[in-house]
N, C-alpha and C positions, 0 to 999 in steps of 0.2 A: 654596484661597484662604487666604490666610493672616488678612485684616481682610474683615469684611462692613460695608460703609457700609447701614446702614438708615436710609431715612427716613419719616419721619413728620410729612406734609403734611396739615396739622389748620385749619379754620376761623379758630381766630386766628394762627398760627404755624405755620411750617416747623420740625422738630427734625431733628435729626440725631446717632444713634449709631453709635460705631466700638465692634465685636464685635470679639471675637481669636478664635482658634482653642478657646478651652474656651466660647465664647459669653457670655461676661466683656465687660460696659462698661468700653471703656479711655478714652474722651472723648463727650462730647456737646457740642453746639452749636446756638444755637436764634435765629430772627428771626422777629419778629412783624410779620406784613402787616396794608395799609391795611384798616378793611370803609367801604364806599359804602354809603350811602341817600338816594339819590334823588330817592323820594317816598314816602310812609308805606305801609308793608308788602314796599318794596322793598329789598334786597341784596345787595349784586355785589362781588366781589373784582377784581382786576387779576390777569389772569395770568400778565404778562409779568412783573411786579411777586413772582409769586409762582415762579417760574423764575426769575429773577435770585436771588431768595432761597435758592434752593434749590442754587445755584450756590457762594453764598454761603458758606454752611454746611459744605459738601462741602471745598470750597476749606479754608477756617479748619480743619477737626477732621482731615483726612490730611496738611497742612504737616508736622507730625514727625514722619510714620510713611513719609512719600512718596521712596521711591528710585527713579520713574519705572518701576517695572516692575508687571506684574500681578499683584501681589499682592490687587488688592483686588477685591472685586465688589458691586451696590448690589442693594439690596431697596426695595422701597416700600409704605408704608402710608397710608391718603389718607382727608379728607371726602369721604363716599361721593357724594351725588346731584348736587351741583354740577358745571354743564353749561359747556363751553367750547365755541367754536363757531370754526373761522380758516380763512383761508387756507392751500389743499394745497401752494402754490409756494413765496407768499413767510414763511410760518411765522405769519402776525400774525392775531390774534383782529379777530372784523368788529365785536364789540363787548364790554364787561367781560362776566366769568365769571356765571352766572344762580347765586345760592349755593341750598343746599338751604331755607336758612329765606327765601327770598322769595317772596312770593305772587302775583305778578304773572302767574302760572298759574293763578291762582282760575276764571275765568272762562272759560276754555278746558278746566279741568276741571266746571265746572260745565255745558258742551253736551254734552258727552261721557256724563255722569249721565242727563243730559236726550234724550241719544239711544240710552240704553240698551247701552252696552257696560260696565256692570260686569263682567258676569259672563264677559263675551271676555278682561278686563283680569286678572279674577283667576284665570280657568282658563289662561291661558296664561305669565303673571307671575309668579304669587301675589302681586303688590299690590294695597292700592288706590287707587283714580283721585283722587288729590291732587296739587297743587301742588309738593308737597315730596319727589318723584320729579322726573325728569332731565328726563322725554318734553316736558311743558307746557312747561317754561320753554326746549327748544328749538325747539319749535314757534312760542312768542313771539318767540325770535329771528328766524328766518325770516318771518313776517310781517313784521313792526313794521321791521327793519333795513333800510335802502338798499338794494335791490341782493341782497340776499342768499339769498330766495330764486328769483330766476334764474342766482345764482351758484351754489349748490346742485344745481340742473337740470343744471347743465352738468357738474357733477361738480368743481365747483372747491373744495370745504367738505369740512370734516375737524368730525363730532361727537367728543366725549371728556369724559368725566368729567377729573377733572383728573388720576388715573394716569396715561390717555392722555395728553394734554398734555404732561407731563412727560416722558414715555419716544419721543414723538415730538420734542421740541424738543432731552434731551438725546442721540438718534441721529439729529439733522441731518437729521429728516424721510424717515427707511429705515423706521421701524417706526410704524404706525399699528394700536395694540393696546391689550386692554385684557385684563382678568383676568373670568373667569367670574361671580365678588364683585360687583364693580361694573356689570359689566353686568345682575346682575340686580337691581339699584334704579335701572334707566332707565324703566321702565313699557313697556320696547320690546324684551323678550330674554324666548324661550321658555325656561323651566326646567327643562322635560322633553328638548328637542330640542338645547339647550344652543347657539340657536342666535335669531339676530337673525331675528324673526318677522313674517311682509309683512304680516300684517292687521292688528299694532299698528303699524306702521312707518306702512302707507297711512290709519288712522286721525285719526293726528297727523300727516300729510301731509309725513313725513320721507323724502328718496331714501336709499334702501338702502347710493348710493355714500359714503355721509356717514359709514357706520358703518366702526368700526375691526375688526380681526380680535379673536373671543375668544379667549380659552387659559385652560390649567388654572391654574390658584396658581403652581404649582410649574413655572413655562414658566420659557426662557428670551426673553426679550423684545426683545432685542438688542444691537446694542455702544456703549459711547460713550468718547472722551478728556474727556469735559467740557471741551470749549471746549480742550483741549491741554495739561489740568492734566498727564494721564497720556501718558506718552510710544508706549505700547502700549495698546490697546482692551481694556476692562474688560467684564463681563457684567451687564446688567440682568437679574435671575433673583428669581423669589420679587414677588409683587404682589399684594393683597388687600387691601377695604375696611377701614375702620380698628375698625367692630366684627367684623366677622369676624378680622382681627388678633387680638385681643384673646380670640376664641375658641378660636383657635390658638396663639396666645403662653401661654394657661391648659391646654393641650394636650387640649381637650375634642374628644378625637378617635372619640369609640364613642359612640352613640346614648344617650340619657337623665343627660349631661353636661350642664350648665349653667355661664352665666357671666353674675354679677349684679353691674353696675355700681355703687357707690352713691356718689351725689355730691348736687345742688342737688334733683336727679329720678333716678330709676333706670334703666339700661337694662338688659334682660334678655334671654338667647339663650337657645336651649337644642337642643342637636342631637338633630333627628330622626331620624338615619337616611340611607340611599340610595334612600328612598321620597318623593317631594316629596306632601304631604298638604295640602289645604285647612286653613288658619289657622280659629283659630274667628275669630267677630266680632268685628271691627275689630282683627286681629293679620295680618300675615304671612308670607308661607313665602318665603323666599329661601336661593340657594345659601350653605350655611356657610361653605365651601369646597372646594377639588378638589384632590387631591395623590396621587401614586403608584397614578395612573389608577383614582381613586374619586370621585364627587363624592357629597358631605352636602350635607344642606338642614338647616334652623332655624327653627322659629320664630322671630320678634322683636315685642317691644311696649317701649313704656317707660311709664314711672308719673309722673305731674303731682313730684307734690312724695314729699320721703323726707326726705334731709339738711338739707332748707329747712326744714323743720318743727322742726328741732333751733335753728335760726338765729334762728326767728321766736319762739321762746321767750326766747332771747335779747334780743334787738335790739327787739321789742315787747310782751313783756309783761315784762321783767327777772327771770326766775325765776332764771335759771342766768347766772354772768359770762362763760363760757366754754364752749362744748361739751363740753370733758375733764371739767366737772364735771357734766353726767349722767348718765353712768353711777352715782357713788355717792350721786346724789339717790334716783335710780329704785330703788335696788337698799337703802336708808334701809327700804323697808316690801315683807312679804310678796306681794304682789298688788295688781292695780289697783284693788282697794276696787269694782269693778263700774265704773270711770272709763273712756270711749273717747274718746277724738279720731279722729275723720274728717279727715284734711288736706286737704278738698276745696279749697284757696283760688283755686285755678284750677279747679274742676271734676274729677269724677273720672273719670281716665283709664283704661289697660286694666285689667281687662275690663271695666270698665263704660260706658264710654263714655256719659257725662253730664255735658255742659258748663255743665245751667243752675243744677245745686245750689251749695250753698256750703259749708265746714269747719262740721262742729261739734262739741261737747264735752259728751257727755252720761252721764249715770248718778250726777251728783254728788250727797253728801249733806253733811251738816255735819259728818262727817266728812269729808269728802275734804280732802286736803291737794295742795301743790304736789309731792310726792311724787309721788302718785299721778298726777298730769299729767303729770311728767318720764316716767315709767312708761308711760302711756298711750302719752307721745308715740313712743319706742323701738320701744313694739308694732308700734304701727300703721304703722311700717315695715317690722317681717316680715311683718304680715297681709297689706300690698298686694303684696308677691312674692308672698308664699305664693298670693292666688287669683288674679296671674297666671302662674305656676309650675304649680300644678296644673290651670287651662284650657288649658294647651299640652301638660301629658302626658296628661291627658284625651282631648283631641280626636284626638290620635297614636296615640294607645295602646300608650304606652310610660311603660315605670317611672324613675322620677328617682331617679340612682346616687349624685351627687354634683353641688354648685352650687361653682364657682371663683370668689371674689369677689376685689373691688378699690374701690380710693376710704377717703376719709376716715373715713365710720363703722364701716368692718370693724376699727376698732382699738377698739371698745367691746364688751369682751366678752359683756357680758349681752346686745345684740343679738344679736351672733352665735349664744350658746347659744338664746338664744329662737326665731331661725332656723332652728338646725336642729330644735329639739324641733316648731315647726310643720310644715315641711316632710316630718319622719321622714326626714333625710337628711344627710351629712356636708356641711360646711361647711368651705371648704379658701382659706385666706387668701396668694395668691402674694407669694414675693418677689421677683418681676420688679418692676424698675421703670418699665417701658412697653410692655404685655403688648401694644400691639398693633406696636411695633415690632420686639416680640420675634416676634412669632406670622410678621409679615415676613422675620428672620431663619430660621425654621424652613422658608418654605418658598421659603428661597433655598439652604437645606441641601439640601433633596429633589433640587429643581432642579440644585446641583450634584454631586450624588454622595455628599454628607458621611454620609446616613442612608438605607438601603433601605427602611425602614419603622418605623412610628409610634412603635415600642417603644424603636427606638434613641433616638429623639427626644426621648423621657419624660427618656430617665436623663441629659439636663442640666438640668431644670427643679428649682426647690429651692421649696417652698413648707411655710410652718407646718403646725404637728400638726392634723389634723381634727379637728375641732369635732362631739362626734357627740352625736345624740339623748340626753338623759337620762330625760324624760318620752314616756308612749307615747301616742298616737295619740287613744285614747280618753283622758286624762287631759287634752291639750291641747282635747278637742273644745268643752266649756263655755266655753272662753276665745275659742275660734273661732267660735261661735255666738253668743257674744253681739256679736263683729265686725259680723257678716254681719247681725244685729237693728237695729245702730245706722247701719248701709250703709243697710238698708230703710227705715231711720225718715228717710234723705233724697229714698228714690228715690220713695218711697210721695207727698212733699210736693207 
């Protein structure tokens, strides 16, 4: 193939990159879809809404590359747990898309707690039984909608994350499929068996017919002209959730790789291995990805607040005018003077899971200056990876090689270096510009022949000089303990 359409179908916006043959962005294009609410705590997208877009997109960014022949083939990167639910005939959703942040599954997860299949959920999943997984919020379709679940009975309903969706709408209803990624943030796909599983299925009171086929990353998925853009059928190849993308697109393809999001809050992966391992507390193990007849697994958690804490210095106490300028506030004085900030302000997240503390700011003396905060605040952005970083290689038992980062504050040095001297690990900042539409990319290569294996894959990825350890382990430990003193001095309250 000469052009890779990838796309990158994301909670607010459909994107779309055009790849060339050296895996070089030659165009992007982007539309941002409706979000619905409802009623407070509810969420739903249009899907059709979100398919035309995605129509859209494709349309506008191949117009000058477009000679009606197949030169091109698409990839897809997707919000992962949002549930679509439609008609197998006539193509049409029975009702809007359930998004992952809607909670309208609370309550359907909360029998399910209350009838004891945690532990069904997480031996067979690796999640856990919440709302913001696919199963609840299609199981509230099927109740609640007209019709729909004796239309399901009959076998007339098509479930799909929204890759499916897509890959069924644009193959005119031939392909009903989905990627091994996404199937395992349904609460309804075994991990081990790599295979849609009857005792969560008849849990959630979903028919088996409703499910789509899985396949590896790296499948081909099927053909489509897009509505007759292309005069000749194109390959849908290469499909993964949009963080597993993004762990692929960072090419974390060998066991104790990581890939640490940082933006409002953090997301963090970190590949296990070909062993799927119970998550510790409140983490989960889902497939990383599957490519060249291998499947990886991951941990995953994310952290309440990180780059918000840089905001909220900003914007409510006026320390700093601009983010760019903490870094040479923080970095004004030797050490935090003994100053920590906790950014609990939503409660702290993994691994501690504690929603009823609050942020606090402790160890100040008359000396301490806003220095010293600006400083604090930087830390206690690598301490929250670092102790969920190290309870995922912990509970694996596996050593952490290297962390692939992305987002706004990997451009603050002194973060990073402070990262890696916590972690004792290199710190490797990509210059992809949409790692997870990249990571789609790559396993639209697998898919079609472009690379036989991982290595070939590495040598087009370009990313800055690693950021390695300066300080060693026990040098960093004081600074870490007194972390973990001022965590306790919330959890103890």
């Amino acid at each position: 193939m000469k052009y890779v359409i990838s796309i990158d179908q994301s909670t607010q916006s459909t994107k779309a990159f055009l790849f060339d043959e050296q895996c070089k962005i030659v165009a992007s294009e982007a539309l941002l879809h409706k979000q619905y609410y409802p009623q407070a705590g509810w969420v739903e997208h249009d899907a059709e809404e979100i398919y035309a877009n995605t129509v859209s997109v494709i349309t506008k960014l191949v117009e000058p590359y477009n000679t009606g022949g197949n030169e091109f083939s698409i990839a897809i990167t997707n919000q992962r747990e949002t549930v679509v639910v439609w008609n197998r005939e006539t193509g049409k959703p029975v009702t809007k898309a359930v998004v992952w942040q809607c909670m309208r599954g609370a309550e359907i997860c909360k029998q399910l707690k209350e009838k004891g299949y945690d532990e069904l959920v997480r031996e067979r999943s690796g999640l856990l039984i919440d709302p913001y997984f696919s199963g609840s919020g299609a199981k509230w379709i099927l109740d609640n909608v007209e019709g729909a679940r004796e239309a399901a009975e009959r076998g007339e309903l098509c479930f799909g994350t929204i890759d499916t969706w897509l890959i069924f709408k644009l193959t005119e209803g031939q392909s009903h499929a989905t990627d091994y990624t996404n199937a395992s943030r349904t609460m309804l796909f075994n991990i081990h068996t790599m295979d849609w599983d009857d005792d969560l299925l008849q849990m959630l009171t979903i028919p088996r017919s409703m499910m789509p086929k899985a396949l590896p990353c790296d499948a081909v998925f099927g053909e489509t002209t897009i509505g007759g853009l292309f005069t000749e059928p194109i390959k849908i190849a290469g499909v993964l959730g949009d963080s597993h993308g993004a762990l692929a697109g960072q090419m974390c393809f060998r066991e104790g790789y990581g890939k640490a999001t940082y933006g409002t809050g953090s997301s963090v992966m970190v590949n296990i291995g070909e062993q799927a391992v119970a998550a510790p507390e409140g983490l989960v193990t889902s497939v990383a990805f599957s490519a060249l007849g291998r499947n990886f697994y991951a941990f995953e958690g994310n952290i309440h607040c990180t780059g918000v804490t840089i905001t909220w210095l900003k914007d409510q106490l006026g320390m700093i005018r601009s983010p760019a300028e903490i870094e040479a506030i923080a970095t004004s004085v030797e050490d935090n003077g003994g100053v920590y900030l906790v950014p609990a302000f939503s409660g702290l997240g993994a691994p501690w899971w504690n929603d009823k503390v609050k942020a606090i700011i402790c160890g100040l003396s008359l000396g301490s200056t806003k220095a010293h905060i600006c400083r604090a605040t930087l830390e206690s952005i690598a301490y929250q990876v670092a102790d969920l970083i190290n309870s995922m290689t912990k509970s694996a038992g596996i050593r952490l090689k290297e962390v692939r980062v992305d987002g706004g504050p990997t451009k603050n040095k002194f973060l990073m270096q402070f990262q890696a001297d916590m972690l004792q690990a290199p710190i490797v900042r990509s210059e992809v510009e949409d790692a997870s539409a990249f990571g789609a990319l790559v396993m639209n290569g697998f898919a079609l022949g472009k690379w036989s294996s991982f290595e070939e894959a590495e040598a087009v990825w370009s990313a800055s000089e690693p950021v390695r350890p300066v300080h060693t382990e026990s040098e960093m430990a004081e600074l870490y303990d007194g972390w973990h003193k001022a965590i306790g001095m919330l959890i103890q309250k």
